[in-house]
Structure formats: structure tokens, C-alpha cells
C-alpha positions as CSV (number, residue, x, y, z in Angstrom):
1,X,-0.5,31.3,6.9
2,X,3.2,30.0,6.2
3,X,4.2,26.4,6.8
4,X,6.5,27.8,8.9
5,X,4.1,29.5,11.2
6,X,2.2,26.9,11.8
7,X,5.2,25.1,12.9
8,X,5.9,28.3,15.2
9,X,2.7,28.3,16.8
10,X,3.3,24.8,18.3
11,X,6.6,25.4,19.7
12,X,7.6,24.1,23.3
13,X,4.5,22.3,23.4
14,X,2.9,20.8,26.3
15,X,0.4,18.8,24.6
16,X,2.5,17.3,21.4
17,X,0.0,14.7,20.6
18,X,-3.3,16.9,20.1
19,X,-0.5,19.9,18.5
20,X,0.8,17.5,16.3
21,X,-3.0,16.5,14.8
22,X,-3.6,20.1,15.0
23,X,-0.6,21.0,12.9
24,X,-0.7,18.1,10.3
25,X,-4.9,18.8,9.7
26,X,-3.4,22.2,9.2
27,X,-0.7,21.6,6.7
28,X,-3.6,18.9,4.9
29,X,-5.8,22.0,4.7
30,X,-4.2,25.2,3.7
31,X,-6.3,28.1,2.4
32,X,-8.0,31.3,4.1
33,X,-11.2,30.8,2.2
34,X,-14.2,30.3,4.0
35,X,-14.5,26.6,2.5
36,X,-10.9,25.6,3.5
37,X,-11.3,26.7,7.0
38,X,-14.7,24.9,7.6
39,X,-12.8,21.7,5.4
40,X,-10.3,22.3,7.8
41,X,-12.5,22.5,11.1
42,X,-14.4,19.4,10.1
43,X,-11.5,17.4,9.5
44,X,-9.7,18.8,12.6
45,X,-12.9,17.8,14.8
46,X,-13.5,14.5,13.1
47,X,-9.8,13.6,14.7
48,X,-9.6,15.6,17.8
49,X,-13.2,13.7,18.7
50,X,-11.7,9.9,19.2
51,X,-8.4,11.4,20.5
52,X,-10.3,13.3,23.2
53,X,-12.2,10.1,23.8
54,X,-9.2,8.0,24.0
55,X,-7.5,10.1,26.7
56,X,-10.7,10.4,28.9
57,X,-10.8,6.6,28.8
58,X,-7.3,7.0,29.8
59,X,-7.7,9.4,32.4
60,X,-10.4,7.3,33.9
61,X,-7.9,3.9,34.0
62,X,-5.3,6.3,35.5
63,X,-7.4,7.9,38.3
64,X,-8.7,4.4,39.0
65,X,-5.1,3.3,39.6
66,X,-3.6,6.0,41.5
67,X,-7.0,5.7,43.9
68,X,-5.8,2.1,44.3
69,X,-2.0,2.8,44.6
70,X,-3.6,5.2,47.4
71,X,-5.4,2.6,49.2
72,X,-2.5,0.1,49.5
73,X,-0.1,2.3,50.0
74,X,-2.6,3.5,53.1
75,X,-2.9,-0.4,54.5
76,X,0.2,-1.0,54.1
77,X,1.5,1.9,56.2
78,X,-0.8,1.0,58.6
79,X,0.1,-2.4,59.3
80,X,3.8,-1.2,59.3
81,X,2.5,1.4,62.2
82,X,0.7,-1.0,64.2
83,X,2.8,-4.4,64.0
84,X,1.7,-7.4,66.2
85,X,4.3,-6.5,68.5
86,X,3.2,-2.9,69.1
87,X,0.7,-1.8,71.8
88,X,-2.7,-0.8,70.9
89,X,-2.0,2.9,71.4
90,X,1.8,3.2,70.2
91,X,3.3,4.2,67.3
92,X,6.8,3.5,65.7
């Protein structure tokens, strides 16, 4: 496999941060053989590992926040909807 089709198999990506590790493991370990492609796997899976940890931690923060965001957004809605000047049964 060409340089240049590896480069065309990551085009339009939606993931460019695991595509780019993908591709420059790639370009590090050229060869059809079956050494280079399990020197390739290992090294490809000895960096995909931490990123894929790193973006679950992320995740995690992120869905942790947006719960939160949720939640105030929530109270604060409802103290908007029933003021201290509102009835117990209205609404604005």
C-alpha cells in the first residue's frame, strides 16, 4: 500500500485524531509481510490504548457536565415559572 492510499483512506474524516495516529503508525510501519503488519498492529494498539483511555475520561467529564448544565438549566426554569408573585397553580 501507497503513501498516497493511505492518505486516501482517511479522507473527510470524522475522527481526525485516532485517523491521524492510524495513518502516521501506518506510514512508520510500511511492509505486507506478516512481521510488519503485526510490528504495525502492536505499535498501532500501544497508542490507540491511552488515546481511547483519554477520551473515555473525557467523555465521562463531559456527560458529567451536560447532566449538570441539565439540572440548572431545569431550576432555573422553574423558578422563572413559578416567581414569588405567581399563584401556586399559574404559569407565565
Amino acid at each position: 500500500m501507497s503513501l498516497a492510499d493511505i492518505d486516501g483512506i482517511f479522507g473527510d474524516s470524522e475522527t481526525p485524531i485516532t485517523d491521524g495516529l492510524i495513518r502516521r503508525v501506518m506510514k512508520e510501519h510500511p511492509g505486507v509481510s506478516a512481521r510488519a503488519q503485526a510490528d504495525y498492529y502492536e505499535a498501532v494498539h500501544q497508542e490507540l490504548a491511552p488515546l481511547a483511555r483519554d477520551f473515555e475520561k473525557q467523555i465521562t467529564v463531559l456527560k458529567a457536565e451536560n447532566e449538570q448544565m441539565k439540572k440548572d438549566l431545569m431550576q432555573r426554569w422553574k423558578e422563572r415559572r413559578f416567581s414569588s408573585s405567581d399563584e401556586p397553580g399559574e404559569t407565565r
